[in-house]
C-alpha positions as CSV (number, residue, x, y, z in Angstrom):
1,X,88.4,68.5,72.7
2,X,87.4,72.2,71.8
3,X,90.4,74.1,69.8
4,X,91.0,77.4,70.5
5,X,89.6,80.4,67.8
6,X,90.2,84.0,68.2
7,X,87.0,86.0,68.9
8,X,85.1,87.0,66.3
9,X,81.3,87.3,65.5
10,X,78.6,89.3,67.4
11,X,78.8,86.5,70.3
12,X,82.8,86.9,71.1
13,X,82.2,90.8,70.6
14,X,83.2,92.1,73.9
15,X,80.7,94.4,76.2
16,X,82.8,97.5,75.5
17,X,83.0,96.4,71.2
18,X,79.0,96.1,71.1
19,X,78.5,99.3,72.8
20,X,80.7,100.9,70.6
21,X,79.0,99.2,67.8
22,X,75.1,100.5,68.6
23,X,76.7,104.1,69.1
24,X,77.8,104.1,65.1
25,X,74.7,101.3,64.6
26,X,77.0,99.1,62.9
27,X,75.3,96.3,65.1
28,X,71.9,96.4,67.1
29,X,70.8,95.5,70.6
30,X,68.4,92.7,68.8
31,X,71.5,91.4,66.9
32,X,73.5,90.7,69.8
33,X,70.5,89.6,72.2
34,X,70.0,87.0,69.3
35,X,73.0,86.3,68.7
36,X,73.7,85.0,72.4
37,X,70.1,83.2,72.4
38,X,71.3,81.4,69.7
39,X,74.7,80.2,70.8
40,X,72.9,79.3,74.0
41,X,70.1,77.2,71.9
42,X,72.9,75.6,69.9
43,X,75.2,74.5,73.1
44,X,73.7,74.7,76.2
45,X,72.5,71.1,76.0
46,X,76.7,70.0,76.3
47,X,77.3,72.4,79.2
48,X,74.6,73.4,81.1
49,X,75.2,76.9,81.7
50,X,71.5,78.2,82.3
51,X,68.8,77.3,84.6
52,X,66.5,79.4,83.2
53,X,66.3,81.3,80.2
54,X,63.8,84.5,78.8
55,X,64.4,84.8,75.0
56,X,60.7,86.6,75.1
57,X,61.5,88.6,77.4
58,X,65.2,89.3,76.6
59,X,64.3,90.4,73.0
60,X,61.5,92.5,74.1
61,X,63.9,94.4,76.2
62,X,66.7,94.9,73.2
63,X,64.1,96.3,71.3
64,X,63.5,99.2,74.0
65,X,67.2,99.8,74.0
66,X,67.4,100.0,70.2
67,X,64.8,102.4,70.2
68,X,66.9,104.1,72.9
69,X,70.2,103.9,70.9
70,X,68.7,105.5,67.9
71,X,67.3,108.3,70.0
72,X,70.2,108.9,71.4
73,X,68.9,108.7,75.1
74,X,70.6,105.2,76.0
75,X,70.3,104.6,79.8
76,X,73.9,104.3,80.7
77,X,77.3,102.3,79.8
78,X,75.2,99.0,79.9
79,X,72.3,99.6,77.8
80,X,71.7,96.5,75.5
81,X,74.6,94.4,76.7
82,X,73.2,91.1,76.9
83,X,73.9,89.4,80.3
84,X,73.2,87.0,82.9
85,X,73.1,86.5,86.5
86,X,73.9,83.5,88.8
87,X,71.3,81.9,90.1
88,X,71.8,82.9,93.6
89,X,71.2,86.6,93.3
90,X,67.4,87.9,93.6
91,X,65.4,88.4,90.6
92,X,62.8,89.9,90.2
93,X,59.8,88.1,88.6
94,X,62.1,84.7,88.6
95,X,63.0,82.2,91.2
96,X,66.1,82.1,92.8
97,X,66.8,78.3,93.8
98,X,70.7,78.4,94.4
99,X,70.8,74.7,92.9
100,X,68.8,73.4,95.9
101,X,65.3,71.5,96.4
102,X,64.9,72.9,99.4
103,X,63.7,76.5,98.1
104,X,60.3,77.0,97.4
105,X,59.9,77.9,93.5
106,X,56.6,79.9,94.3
107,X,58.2,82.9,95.7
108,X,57.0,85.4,95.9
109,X,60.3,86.6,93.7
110,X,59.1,91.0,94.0
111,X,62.9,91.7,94.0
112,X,66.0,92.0,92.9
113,X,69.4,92.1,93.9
114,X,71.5,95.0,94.4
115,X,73.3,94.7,91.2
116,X,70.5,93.2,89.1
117,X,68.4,96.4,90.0
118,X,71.8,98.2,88.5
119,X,71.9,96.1,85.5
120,X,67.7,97.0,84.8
121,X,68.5,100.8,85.4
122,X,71.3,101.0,83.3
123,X,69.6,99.0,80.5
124,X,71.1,95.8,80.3
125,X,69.2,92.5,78.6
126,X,69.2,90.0,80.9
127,X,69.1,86.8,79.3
128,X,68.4,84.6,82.7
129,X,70.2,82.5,85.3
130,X,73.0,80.3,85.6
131,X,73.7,77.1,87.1
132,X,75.2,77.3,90.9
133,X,76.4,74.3,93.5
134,X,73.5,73.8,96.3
135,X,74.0,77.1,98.1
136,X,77.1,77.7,96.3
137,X,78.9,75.8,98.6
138,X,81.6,74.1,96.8
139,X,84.0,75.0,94.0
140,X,82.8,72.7,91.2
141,X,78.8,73.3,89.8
142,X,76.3,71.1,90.0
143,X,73.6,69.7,91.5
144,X,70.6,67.5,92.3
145,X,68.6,70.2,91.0
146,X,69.8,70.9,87.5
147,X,72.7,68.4,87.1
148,X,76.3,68.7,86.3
149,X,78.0,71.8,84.5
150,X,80.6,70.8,81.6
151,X,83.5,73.3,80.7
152,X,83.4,74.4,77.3
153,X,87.4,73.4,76.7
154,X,86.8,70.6,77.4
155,X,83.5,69.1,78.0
156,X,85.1,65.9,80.4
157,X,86.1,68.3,82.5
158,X,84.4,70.9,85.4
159,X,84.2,74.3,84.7
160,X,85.0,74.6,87.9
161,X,82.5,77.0,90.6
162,X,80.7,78.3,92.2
163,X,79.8,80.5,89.3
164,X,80.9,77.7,86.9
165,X,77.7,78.7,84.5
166,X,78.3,81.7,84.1
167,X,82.1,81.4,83.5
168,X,80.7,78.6,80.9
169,X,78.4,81.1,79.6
170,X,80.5,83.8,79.0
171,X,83.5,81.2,77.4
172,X,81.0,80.3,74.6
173,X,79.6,83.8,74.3
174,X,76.3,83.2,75.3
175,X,76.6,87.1,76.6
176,X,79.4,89.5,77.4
177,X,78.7,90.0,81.1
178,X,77.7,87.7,83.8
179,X,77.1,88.5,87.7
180,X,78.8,86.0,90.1
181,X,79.3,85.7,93.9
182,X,82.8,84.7,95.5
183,X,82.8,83.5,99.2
184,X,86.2,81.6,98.7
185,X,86.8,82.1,95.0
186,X,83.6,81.7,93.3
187,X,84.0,83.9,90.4
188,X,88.2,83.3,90.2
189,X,87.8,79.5,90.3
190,X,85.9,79.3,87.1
191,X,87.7,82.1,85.5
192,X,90.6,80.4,85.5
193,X,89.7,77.0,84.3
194,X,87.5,78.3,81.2
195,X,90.0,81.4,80.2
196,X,88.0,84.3,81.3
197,X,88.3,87.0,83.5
198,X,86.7,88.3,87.1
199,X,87.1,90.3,89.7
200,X,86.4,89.8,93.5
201,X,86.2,93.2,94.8
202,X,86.9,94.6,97.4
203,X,84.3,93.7,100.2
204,X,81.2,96.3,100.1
205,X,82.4,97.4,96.8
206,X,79.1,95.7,95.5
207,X,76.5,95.7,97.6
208,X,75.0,92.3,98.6
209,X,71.1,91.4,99.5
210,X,69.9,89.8,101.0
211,X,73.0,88.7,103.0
212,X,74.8,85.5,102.5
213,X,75.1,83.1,105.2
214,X,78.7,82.8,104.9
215,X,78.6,86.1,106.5
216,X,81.4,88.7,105.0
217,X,83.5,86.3,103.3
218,X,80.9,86.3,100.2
219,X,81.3,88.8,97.5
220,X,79.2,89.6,94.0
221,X,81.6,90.3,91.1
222,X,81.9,90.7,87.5
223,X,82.5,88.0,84.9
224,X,83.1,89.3,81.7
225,X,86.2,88.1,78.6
226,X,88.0,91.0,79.1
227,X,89.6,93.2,81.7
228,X,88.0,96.3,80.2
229,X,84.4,95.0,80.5
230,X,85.0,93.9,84.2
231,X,85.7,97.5,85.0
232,X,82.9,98.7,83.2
233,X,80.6,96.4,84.6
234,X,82.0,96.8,87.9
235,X,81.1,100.5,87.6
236,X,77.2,99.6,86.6
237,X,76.5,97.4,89.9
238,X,78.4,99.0,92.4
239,X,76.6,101.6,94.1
240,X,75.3,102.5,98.2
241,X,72.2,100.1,98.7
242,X,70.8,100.3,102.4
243,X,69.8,96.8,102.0
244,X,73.4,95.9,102.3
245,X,74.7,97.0,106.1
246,X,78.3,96.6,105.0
247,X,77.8,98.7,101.7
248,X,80.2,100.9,100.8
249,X,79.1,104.7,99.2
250,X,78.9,105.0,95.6
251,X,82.6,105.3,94.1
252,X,83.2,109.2,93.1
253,X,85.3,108.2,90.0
254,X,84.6,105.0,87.3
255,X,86.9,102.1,87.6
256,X,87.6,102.3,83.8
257,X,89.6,105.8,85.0
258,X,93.3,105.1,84.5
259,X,92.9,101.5,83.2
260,X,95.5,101.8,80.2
261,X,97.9,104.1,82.4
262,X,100.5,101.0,82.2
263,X,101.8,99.6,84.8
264,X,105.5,101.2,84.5
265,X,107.2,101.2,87.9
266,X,104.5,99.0,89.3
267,X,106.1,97.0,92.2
268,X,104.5,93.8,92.1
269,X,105.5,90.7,94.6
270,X,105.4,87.6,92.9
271,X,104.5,84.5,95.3
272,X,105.0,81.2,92.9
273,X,103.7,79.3,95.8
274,X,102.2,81.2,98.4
275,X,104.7,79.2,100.5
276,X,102.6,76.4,101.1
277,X,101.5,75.1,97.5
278,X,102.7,72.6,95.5
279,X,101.7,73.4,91.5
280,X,101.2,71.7,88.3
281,X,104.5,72.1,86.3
282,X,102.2,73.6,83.3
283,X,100.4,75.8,85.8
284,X,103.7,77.2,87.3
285,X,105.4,77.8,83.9
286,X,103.1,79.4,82.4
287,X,102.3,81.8,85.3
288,X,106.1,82.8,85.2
289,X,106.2,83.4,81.7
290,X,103.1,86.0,82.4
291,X,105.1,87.3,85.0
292,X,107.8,88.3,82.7
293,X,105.5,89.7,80.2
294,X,104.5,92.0,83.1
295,X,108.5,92.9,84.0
296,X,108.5,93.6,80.1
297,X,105.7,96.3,80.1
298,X,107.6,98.0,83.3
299,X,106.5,96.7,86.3
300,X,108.9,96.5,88.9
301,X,108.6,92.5,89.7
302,X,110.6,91.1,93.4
303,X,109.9,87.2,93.6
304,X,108.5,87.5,97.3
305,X,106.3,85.6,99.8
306,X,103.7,87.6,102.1
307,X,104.7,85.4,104.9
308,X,101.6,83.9,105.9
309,X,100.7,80.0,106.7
310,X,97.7,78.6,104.9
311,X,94.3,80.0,106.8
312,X,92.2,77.0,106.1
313,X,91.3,75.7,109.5
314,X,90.4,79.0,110.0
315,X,88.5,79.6,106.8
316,X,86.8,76.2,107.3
317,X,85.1,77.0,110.7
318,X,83.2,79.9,108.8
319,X,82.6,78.5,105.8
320,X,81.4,75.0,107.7
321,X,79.6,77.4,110.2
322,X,78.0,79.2,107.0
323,X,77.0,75.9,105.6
324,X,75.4,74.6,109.3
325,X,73.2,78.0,109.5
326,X,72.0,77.2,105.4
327,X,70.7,74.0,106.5
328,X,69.1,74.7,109.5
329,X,66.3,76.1,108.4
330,X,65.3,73.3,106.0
331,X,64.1,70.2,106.4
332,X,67.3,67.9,105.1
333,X,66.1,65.2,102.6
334,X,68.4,63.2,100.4
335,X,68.4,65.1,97.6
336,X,70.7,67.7,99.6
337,X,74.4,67.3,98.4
338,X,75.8,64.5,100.5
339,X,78.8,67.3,100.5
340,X,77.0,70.1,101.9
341,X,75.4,68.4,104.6
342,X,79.2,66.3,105.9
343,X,80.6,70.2,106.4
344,X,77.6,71.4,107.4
345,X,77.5,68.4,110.3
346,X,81.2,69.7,110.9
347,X,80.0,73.3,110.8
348,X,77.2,72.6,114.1
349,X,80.4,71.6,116.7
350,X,82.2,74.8,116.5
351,X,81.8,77.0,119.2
352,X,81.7,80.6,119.7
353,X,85.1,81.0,120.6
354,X,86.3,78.4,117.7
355,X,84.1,81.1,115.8
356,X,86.0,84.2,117.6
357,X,89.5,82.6,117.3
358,X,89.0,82.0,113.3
359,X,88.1,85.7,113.1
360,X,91.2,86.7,114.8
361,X,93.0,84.4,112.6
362,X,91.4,86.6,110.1
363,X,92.0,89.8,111.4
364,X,95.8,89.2,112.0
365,X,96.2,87.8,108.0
366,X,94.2,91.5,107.3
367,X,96.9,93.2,109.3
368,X,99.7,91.3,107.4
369,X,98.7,91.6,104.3
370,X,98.0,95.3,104.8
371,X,101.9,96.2,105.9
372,X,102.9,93.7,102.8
373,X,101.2,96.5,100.1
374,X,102.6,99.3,102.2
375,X,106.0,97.7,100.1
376,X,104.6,95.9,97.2
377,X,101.6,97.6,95.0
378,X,100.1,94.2,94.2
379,X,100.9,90.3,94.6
380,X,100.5,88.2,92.1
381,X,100.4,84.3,92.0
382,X,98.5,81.7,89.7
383,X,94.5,81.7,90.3
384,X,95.1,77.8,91.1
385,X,97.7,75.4,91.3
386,X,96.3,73.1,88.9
387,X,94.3,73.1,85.3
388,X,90.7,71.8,85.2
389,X,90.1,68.2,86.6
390,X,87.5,65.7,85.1
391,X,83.4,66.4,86.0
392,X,81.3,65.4,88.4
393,X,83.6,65.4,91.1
394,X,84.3,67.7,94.0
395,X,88.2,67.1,94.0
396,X,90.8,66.2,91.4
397,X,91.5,62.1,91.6
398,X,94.0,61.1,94.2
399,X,93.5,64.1,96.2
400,X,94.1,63.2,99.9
401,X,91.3,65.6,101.4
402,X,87.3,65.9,100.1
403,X,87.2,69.5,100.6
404,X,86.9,71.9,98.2
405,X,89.7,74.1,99.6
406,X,92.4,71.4,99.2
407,X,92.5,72.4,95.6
408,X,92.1,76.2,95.7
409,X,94.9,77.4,98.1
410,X,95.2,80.9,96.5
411,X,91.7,82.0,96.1
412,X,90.1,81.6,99.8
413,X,92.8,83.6,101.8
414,X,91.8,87.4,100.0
415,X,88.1,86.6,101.1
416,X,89.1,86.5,104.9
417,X,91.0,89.9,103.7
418,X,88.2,91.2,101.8
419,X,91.7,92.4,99.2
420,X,90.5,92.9,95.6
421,X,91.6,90.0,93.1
422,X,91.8,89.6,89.5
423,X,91.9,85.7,87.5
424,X,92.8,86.7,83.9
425,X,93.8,83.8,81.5
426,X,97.3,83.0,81.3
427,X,97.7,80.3,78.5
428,X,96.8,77.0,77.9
429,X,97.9,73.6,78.7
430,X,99.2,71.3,76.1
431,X,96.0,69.7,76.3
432,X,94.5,72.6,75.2
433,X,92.9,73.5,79.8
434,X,93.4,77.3,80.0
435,X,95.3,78.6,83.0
436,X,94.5,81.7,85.4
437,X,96.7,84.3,86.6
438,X,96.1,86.1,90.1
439,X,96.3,89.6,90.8
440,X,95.4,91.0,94.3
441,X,96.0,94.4,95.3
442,X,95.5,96.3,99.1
443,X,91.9,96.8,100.2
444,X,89.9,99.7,98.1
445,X,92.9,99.3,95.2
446,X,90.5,97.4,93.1
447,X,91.2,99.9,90.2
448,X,95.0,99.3,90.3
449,X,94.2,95.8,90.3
450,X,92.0,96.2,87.0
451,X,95.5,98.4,85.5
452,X,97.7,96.0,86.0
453,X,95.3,93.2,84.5
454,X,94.7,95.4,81.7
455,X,98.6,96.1,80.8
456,X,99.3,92.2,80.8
457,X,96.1,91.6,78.0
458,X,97.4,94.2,76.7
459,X,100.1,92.6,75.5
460,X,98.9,89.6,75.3
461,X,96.0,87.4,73.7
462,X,94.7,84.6,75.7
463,X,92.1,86.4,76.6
464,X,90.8,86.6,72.4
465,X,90.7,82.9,72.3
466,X,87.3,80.9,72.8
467,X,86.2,77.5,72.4
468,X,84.8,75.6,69.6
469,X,81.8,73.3,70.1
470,X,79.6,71.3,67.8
471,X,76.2,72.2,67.5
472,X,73.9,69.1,68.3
């Protein structure tokens, strides 16, 4: 099993340290484009972060921002940050398969996403695309189409997903930022199991096209090792786009405004359980214990339940409804995931008032959880109940139900709110599994959400520590 190493190197250099660095040109755009193409030739063969990769075309494009550095005319707060982008956001020039055969590869691929066309304007290298579930339906990664994803702590074990490459990615420092969608914790699931951090803002906050089919429970969001670069990446692909209906304007003020503010007098609700969740003893004792580092740096912390049951028959009618429409359109062959198509099966017998009563289920948990932050500033709980369970599987062994959800109680409830929520690494298991931390705050508080997040690493480092692999 990987140990655990404090960050150092051009690699672990965080998004914010490298940009810093090409501003006194202690360290180049080439260097850290390199750099990351190298750590992902060295060890992408154990995990299988990337479906695609563009050294060519990734060097090519550090040069330009090198030249730009030393002009002093860089593009914006992301120029020359190497990066990459799941691989079920739009590309331009690349295919975007989503894990599937169904997809034709031959395009044509003339666009890009909302927040890769950010990423381009402000500069950023993108290195290529990461692995993704079919149709990112599930909360582990892999696939018939590029096989299974390993977790870089420990390589028996899933990283967990949807965006489970490019947590994998980021963990081993093959780039500082990475792009990831969340429908029911896409970007927190993987977080949490490899020790990184990401944010599921608030719904609109990124702009999203085209449009998912699991309607307005998806979300894009930033990927990153550190709170700090979440916020600043957050500010580079957020933005109006009038490809995206829902899209909310352009924020007037950057989210890295009032990040080390502190969080004194902070009243955060602390929900062990949610109520309704049973945790690994590990997972719960070590989510306390960050709990009482964030009492220590001032918050105001009431041990408090929102009061709601768990919303999974509800979520399950979209997200099986979501997974019914993805299929219809395709011809259904055997190399689909046998998973995907049993919910999807489930998905075709819901009716429109099943459909209508789930969204009131929806709206009323909105409502609730609305009045609960007119008391408590934010609620925070672990990212997941348990640490990361062996590969290759879609549930932990002995679990009683298939579905994904059974596993991720505390992730898929802020979708059908839309709320902003945080994973940050909490500590590790004695086997060395790192464990996530939760913090959500009200609708449009994503920024608080990012302060608080920022106090706790703060004064903490979990968040420094990265595995170790052997190169093959």
């Amino acid at each position: 099993m990987p140990e655990a190493r404090a960050a150092a190197g051009p690699p672990h250099l965080s998004a914010s340290e490298l940009i810093a660095g090409y501003r006194r040109r202690t360290i180049s755009p080439v260097e850290a484009t390199q750099a990351a193409l190298d750590v992902i030739e060295q060890y992408d063969d154990q995990v299988n972060a990337f479906v695609l990769v563009d050294a060519e075309g990734a060097l090519a494009a550090a040069k330009e921002s090198e030249a730009r550095w030393h002009s002093g005319e860089p593009l914006g707060p992301g120029d020359g940050v190497p990066t990459s982008i799941k691989d079920a956001l739009w590309t331009r020039g690349w295919p975007t398969l989503r894990g599937s055969t169904m997809i034709d590869e031959a395009g044509p691929w003339d666009e890009d996403a909302p927040s890769v066309a950010r990423l381009r304007e402000t500069g950023a290298v993108i290195l290529g695309k990461t692995t993704t579930p079919e149709y990112s339906w599930k909360g582990v990664t892999d696939s018939s189409k590029y096989g299974v994803t390993r977790n870089p702590w420990d390589l028996a074990t899933t990283p967990g997903g949807s965006s489970g490459g490019s947590a994998a990615a980021v963990a081993l420092g093959m780039g500082a930022w990475s792009v990831g969608t969340d429908g029911g914790g896409s970007v927190r699931i993987p977080a949490a199991f490899t020790g990184t951090v990401a944010l599921k803002p608030t719904y609109g906050v990124i702009p999203l096209y085209p449009p998912s089919a699991f309607g307005t429970l998806s979300h894009a969001g930033p990927m990153t090792r550190t709170v700090r670069d979440a916020a600043v990446l957050l500010d580079v692909i957020t933005g109006y786009d009038a490809r995206d209906w829902s899209a909310m304007p352009t924020p007037a003020t950057s989210f890295t405004s009032g990040l080390d503010d502190g969080i004194v007098g902070v009243r955060i609700a602390f929900s062990s359980d949610l109520g309704f969740v049973d945790n690994d003893p590990e997972v719960d004792a070590l989510v306390r214990a960050a709990v009482q580092q964030l009492a220590a740096a001032g918050a105001e912390v009431i041990e408090v339940d929102p009061g709601f049951a768990d919303p999974v028959d509800a979520f399950h009618i979209l997200w099986w409804s979501g997974a019914a429409k993805v299929l219809e359109a395709y011809q259904v062959d055997d190399r689909v995931d046998p998973g995907l198509r049993r919910v999807a099966d489930l998905g075709t017998a819901y009716s429109a008032s099943d459909f209508l009563d789930a969204t009131s289920t929806r709206m009323e948990l909105g409502q609730l959880m609305g009045r609960f932050h007119q008391q408590y500033d934010v609620l925070v709980t672990p990212t997941l109940p348990i640490p990361a369970f062996p590969v290759g599987q879609d549930v932990p062994d002995g679990s009683a139900s298939p579905d994904w959800t059974s596993w991720t109680p505390y992730t898929y409830p802020f979708n059908l709110t839309q709320q902003p929520a945080l994973s940050v690494p909490c500590g590790f298991t004695r086997t060395g599994l790192p464990v996530g931390l939760q913090i959500v705050a009200a609708r449009h508080a994503d920024s608080l959400t990012l302060r608080v997040g920022q106090a706790y690493q703060a004064a903490t480092d979990w968040h420094r520590r990265t595995p170790t692999l052997e190169a093959r």
